[in-house]
N, C-alpha and C positions, 0 to 999 in steps of 0.2 A: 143876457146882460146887455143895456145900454151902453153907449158908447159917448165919454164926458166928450165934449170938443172943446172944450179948455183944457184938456189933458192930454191930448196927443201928443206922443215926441216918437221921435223916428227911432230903429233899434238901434244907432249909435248913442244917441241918448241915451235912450232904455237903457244901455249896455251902463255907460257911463253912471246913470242914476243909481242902478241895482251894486257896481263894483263901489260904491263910495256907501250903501248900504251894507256893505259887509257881504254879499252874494257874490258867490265866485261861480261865473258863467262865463261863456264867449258868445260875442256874434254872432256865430254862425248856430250854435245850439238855438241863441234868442228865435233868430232867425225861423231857423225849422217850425220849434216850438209856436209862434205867432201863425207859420203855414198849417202846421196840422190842429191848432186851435180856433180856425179863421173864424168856425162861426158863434163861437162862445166870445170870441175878442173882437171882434166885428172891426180887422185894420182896413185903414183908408189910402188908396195909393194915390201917393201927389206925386206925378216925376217918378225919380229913379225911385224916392223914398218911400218908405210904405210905415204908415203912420199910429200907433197904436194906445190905447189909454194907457201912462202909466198905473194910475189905481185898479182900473180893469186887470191890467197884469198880475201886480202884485197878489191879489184878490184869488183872483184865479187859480194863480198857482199855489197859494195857500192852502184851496180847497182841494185841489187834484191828487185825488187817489190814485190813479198811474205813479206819481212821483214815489220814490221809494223817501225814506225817511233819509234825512243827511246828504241828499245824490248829491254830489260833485262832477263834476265834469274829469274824464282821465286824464292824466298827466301829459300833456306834449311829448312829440317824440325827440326832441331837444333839450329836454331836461335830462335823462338818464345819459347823454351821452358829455354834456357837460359837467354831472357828478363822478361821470368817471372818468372824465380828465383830470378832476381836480383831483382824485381818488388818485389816478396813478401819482400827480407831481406831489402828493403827499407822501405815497409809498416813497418816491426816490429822494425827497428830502429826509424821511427817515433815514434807508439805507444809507445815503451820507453822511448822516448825524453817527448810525453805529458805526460805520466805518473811520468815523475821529474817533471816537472813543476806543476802538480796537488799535487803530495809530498811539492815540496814548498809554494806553495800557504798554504797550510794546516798545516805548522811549523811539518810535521812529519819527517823531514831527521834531521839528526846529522852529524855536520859536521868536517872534519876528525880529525880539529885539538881535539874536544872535544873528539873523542871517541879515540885515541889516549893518551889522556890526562888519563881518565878514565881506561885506561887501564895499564897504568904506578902506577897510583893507586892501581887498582885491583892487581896489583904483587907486591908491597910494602907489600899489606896485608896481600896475599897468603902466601908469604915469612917470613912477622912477624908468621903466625899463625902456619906454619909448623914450624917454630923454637920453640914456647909453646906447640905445640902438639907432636916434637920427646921431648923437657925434659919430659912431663906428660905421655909419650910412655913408653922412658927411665925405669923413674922408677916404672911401671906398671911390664914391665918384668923382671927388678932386682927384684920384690917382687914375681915373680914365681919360685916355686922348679925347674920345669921340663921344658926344650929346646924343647917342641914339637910343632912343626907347628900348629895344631889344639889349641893351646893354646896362640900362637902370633898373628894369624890371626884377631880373633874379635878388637885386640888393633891394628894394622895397616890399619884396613876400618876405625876406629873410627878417628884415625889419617888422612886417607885420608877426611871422610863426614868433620871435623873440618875444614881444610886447604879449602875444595872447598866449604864449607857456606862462609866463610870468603870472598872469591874471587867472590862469588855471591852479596853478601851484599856490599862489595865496588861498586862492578861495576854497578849493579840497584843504587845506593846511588848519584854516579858519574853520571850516566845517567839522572837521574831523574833533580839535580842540572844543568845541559847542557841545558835540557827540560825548566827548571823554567828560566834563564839566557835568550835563546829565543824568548821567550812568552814577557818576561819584555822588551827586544830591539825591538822586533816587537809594541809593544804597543806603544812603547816612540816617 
C-alpha cells in the first residue's frame, strides 16, 4: 500500500477520527497495531509523532484476517472496580430502604410531624423550667455573703439538671403519647 500524504494524522488523531467513527480502540492498541503493520501502513516519523494514512488505516484493517470479527479492546482495569462500588452503595441503599420498611411494619418510626410536635413541647418546658429555676437560682445567691465562683457553681448545675429533667420528661411524655396514637390508628 501507498502512503496518501494528504492523509496522515498522528495516532492521537487516528485515535480521535476512528472513536467519533464508532470504533472503540485506544492509543496504545492503535499504536502497537501501526508498529507491527509498519510495512503494510508505511508511517512516517516527524518528532515525537509518528504519522500514518488515515484511509490506509482504515483500509487495512478492514482487510486483516488476524483481526477476529467484533474485537474490542478488554475492559480497563478501572471499570470493574467502579461497578462495584456502585454495586455495593446500591446494596446498602437497599438494605436501608428494607430496614424502613421492617421499622414500619413494626410501628417503631415517629413520624416527623410528631417528633417535631414533641419537640416544640419539650422547649415550652425547658423554657418554663429555666424561668422557675433562675427565680429559685436568684434568690439562692441573694442569700449568699460572698460572690465566689465556688459558691454559685453547685446553684447553676442545680439550675441547669432542673431545666434539662424538665426537657427530658416532656419529650419521653410527647413521645410515648405519638407511640400510643400509632398503635391506636394502626389497630383501627
Amino acid at each position: 500500500m501507498s502512503t496518501d500524504c494528504t492523509d496522515l494524522v498522528s495516532i492521537s488523531e487516528l485515535h480521535r477520527r476512528l472513536t467519533a467513527d464508532g470504533v472503540t480502540i485506544n492509543r496504545s492498541t492503535l499504536s502497537r497495531y501501526v508498529t507491527r503493520y509498519a510495512d503494510a501502513l508505511n508511517p512516517v516519523s516527524q518528532g515525537r509523532d509518528t504519522l500514518v494514512s488515515y484511509s490506509a488505516f482504515v483500509r487495512h484493517r478492514a482487510e486483516n484476517i488476524n483481526l477476529p470479527a467484533g474485537a474490542t479492546p478488554a475492559r480497563s482495569y478501572e471499570e470493574p472496580r467502579r461497578n462495584a462500588a456502585a454495586k455495593a452503595r446500591k446494596e446498602e441503599a437497599d438494605a436501608a430502604l428494607r430496614e424502613i420498611e421492617l421499622a414500619k411494619a413494626r410501628n417503631q418510626l415517629t413520624s416527623t410531624a410528631q417528633v417535631a410536635e414533641a419537640a416544640r413541647e419539650a422547649m415550652t418546658a425547658l423554657s418554663a423550667a429555666f424561668d422557675l429555676a433562675v427565680a429559685d437560682c436568684a434568690e439562692r445567691l441573694a442569700a449568699q455573703p460572698s460572690h465566689d465562683p465556688r459558691t454559685i457553681r453547685p446553684h447553676l448545675r442545680k439550675l441547669k439538671e432542673a431545666a434539662l429533667d424538665a426537657f427530658r420528661r416532656t419529650l419521653t411524655t410527647a413521645l410515648e403519647a405519638g407511640e400510643s396514637e400509632a398503635a391506636r390508628a394502626d389497630a383501627a
